[in-house]
C-alpha positions in Angstrom: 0.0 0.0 0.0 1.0 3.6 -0.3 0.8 6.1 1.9 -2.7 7.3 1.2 -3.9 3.9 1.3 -2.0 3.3 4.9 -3.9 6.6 6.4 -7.0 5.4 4.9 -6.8 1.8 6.5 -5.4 3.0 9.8 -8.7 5.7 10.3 -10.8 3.0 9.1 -9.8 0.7 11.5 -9.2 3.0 13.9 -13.2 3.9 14.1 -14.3 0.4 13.6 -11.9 -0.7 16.9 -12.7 2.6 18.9 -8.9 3.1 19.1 -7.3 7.0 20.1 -3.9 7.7 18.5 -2.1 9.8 20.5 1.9 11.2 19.5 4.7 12.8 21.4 5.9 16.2 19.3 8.9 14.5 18.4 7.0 11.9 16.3 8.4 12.3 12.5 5.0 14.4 10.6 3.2 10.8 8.8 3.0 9.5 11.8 2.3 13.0 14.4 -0.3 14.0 11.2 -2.2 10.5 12.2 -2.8 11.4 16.1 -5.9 12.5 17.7 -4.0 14.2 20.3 -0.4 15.5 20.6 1.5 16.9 23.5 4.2 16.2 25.6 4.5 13.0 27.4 2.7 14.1 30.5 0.5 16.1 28.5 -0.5 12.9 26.8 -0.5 10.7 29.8 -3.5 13.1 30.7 -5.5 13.2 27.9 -5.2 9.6 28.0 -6.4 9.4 31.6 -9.6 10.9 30.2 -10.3 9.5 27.0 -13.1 7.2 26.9 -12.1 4.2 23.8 -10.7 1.1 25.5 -7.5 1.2 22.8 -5.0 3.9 22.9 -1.8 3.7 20.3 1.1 5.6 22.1 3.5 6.7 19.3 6.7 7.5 21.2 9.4 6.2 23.7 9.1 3.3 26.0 8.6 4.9 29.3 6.0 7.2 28.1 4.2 4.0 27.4 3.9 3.0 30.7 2.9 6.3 32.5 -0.5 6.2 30.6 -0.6 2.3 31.6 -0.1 3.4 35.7 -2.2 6.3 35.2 -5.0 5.0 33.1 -4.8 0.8 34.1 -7.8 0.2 32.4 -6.6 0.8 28.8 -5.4 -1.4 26.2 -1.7 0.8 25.8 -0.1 -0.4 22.3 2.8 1.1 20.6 3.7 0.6 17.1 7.7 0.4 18.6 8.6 -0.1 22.2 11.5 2.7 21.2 13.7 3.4 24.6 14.7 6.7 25.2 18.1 7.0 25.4 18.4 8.8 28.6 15.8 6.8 30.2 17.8 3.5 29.3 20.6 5.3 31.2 19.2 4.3 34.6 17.9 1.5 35.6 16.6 0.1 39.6 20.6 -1.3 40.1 22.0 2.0 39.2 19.7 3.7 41.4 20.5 2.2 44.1 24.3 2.4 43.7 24.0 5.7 43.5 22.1 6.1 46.7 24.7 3.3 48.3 27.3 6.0 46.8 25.9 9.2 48.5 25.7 7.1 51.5 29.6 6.3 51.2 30.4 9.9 50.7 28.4 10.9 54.1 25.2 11.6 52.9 22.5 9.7 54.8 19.6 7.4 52.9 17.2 9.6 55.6 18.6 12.8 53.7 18.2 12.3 50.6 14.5 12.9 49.1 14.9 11.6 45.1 12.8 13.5 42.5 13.0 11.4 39.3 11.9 13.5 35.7 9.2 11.6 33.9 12.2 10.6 31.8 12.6 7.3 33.4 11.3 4.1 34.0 8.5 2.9 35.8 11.0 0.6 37.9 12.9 3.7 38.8 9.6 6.0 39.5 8.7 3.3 41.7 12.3 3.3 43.8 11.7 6.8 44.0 8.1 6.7 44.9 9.2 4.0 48.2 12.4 6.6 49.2 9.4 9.3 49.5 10.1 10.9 46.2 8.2 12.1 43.1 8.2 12.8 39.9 8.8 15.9 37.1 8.6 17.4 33.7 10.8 19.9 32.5 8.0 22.5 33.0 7.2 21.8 37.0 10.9 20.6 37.6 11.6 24.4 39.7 8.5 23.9 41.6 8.7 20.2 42.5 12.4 20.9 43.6 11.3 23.4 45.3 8.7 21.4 47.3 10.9 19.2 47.8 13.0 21.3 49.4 10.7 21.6 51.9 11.6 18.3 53.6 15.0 20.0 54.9 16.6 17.2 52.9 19.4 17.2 49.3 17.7 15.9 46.4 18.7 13.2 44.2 17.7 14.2 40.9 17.7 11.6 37.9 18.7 10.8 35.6 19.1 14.0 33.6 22.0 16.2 35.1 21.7 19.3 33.0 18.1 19.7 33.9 19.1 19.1 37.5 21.9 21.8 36.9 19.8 24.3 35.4 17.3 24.6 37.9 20.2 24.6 40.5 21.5 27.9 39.0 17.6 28.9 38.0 17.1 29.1 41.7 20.8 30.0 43.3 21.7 26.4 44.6 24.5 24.5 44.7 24.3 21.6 42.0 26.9 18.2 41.8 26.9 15.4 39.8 28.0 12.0 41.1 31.1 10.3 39.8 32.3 14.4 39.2 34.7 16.5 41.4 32.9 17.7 44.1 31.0 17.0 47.4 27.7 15.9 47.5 27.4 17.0 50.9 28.1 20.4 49.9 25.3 20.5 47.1 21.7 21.1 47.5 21.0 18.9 44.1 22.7 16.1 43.7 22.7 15.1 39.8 22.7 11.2 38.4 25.1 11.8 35.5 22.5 11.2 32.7 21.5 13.1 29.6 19.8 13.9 27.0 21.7 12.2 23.6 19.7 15.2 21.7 20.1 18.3 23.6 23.3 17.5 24.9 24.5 18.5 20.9 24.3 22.1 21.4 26.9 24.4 22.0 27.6 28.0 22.8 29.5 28.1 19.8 25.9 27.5 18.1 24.7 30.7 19.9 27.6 32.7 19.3 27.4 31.8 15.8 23.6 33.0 14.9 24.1 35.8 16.8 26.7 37.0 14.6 24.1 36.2 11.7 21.7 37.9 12.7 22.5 40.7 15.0 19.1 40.6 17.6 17.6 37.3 17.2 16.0 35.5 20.1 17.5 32.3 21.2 15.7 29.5 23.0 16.4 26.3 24.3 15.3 23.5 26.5 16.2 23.0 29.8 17.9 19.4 28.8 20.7 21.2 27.2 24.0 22.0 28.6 23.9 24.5 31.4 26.2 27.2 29.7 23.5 27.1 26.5 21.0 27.8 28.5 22.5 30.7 30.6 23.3 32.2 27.4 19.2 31.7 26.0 17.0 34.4 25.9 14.2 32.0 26.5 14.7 28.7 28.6 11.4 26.6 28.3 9.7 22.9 27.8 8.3 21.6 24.9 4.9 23.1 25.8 6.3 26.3 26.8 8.7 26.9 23.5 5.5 26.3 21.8 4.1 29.2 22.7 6.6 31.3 23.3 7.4 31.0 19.8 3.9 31.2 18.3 3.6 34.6 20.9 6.7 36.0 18.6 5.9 39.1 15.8 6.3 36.7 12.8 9.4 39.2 11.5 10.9 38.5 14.7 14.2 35.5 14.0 14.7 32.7 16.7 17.1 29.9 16.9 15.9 26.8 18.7 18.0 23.9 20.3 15.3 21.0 20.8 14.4 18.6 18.6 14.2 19.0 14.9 11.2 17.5 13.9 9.4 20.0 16.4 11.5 23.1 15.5 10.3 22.3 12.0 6.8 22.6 12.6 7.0 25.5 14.6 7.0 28.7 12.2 7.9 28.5 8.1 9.8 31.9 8.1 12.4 33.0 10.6 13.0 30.0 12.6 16.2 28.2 12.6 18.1 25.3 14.6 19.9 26.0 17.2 22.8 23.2 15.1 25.1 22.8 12.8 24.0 18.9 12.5 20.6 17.7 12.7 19.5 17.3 16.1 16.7 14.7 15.3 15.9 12.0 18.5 16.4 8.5 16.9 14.3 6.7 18.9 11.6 9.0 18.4 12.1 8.6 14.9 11.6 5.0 15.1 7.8 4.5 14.6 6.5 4.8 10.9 3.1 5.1 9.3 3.6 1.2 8.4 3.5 0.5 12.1 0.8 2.0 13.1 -1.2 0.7 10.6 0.5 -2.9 11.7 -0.3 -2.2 15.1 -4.1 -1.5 13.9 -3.8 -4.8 12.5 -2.5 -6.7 14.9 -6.1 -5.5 16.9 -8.4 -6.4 13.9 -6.7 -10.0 13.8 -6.6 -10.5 17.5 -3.0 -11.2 17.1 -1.9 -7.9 19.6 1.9 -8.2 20.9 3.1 -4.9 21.5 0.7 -4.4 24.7 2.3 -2.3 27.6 2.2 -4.1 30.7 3.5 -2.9 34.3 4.5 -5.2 37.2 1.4 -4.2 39.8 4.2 -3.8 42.6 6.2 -0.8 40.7 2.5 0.3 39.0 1.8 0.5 42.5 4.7 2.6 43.7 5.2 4.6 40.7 1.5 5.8 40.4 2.6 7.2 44.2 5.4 9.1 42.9 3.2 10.4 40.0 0.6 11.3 42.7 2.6 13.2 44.5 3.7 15.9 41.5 0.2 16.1 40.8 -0.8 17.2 44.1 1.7 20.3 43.6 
């Protein structure tokens, strides 16, 4: 089939199965064009929450996956590819608990340490988080969850993304450190998993410095997953969600440079809008799903021959619902 045949089968089937289609902004366009909703992952974890068709296609990364499973258990959760984020593979319940074993070592008490894990992650580390006391974040609450945390009187762990850690550290005048680096965990208010994003981690300030020259007053913006010295030197610093609009807020004359992901850069503005990158700064995994799949995942529903269901142990659905909980509450 070509393409206009595989959108045609996949809305047929779609209606006759009662199935909702849902895609992360990162989704490459044949596949973000299909969706009946798009957002960001907690965005579509959400909508998910209240949609009423027992199917929902997830077209994205692995862990995102299973936060609509914990958060909506009685859904039939499919993606078209299990893809893995790459930072979220970065971490897993072992290294999280070396880590903690680690700050222990270096003086750092298990009772002192409250862990706040980014939605990044897997459900088995949300749940170690969610037993420790902990919660979870986006990249648009991150500053206020730390913040709550804070609270407690105790450091936070913060995984697994260190510059995201690192910019809200200097966001909020704290003192940031990430294990296995030179310095002293007791001495830092944040205490930073070394993880990272394999995307945003590919700009530089040489990027800025470059379209500045370019274009003499241009805006640059960037997401708070990139390097901490990008993002001091941003004009705007924002989540998916919040680039969104700060860019479609913009007088259309106005130029911008973006360093997030290309496939949502592209679709932001036609004129005057530019990547923050000499290279292509397109998320592979993301990339992974194709209009083929979803139809093949449609399929796999109208032959009753379904095998790429998300499932969650119920002890770490359990655990990590509780550290979901908790960021909702704030």
């Amino acid at each position: 089939m070509d393409k206009e045949q595989l959108r045609e089968e996949i809305n047929r089937l779609k209606e006759k199965h009662q199935v909702t289609i849902v895609a992360h902004f990162y989704q490459r366009d044949e596949v973000f064009e299909m969706a009946d909703y798009s957002g960001d992952s907690l965005q579509l974890a959400q909508m998910a929450k209240d949609d009423p068709n027992p199917y929902l296609i997830f077209c994205g990364v692995g862990f995102m996956g299973e936060s609509v499973k914990i958060l909506s258990p009685q859904k039939r959760v499919l993606m078209p590819k299990i893809a893995c984020c790459a930072m979220a593979r970065m971490i897993d319940k072992p290294y999280y608990n070396e880590n903690v074993e680690i700050l222990e070592k270096s003086g750092v008490k298990k009772e002192d340490i409250l862990p706040i894990t980014y939605i990044n992650s897997s459900a088995e580390v949300k749940a170690e988080v969610g037993k420790m006391g902990g919660m979870v974040c986006t990249s648009s609450n991150a500053k206020k969850i730390i913040e709550k945390g804070l609270e407690s009187g105790k450091k936070i762990l913060f995984v697994p993304d260190k510059q995201l850690g690192q910019n809200v550290a200097l966001m909020m005048g704290l003192k940031s450190c990430v294990i296995g680096e030179d310095c002293d965990p007791k001495e830092a208010d944040i205490i930073c998993y070394n993880g990272f994003c394999s995307v945003h981690q590919l700009f530089e300030l040489s990027d800025i410095e470059f379209y500045r020259k370019k274009f003499p007053g241009i805006l640059i913006v960037s997401h708070p997953e990139c390097p901490p010295e990008v993002c001091q030197a941003s004009d705007f610093v924002g989540s998916t969600s919040q680039i969104i609009k700060y860019i479609k807020d913009l007088p259309l004359d106005q130029k911008v440079a973006v360093g997030t992901e290309f496939n949502l850069v592209n679709r932001l503005r036609k004129k005057n809008t530019y990547i923050l990158s000499s290279t292509k700064p397109e998320c592979p995994t993301m990339n992974e799903t194709t209009l083929e799949d979803l139809y093949n995942t449609l399929k796999a529903i109208d032959e009753d021959k379904i095998i790429t269901e998300i499932s969650v142990d119920p002890e770490v659905e359990k655990w990590a619902k509780v550290a979901l909980e908790r960021m909702f509450e704030f």
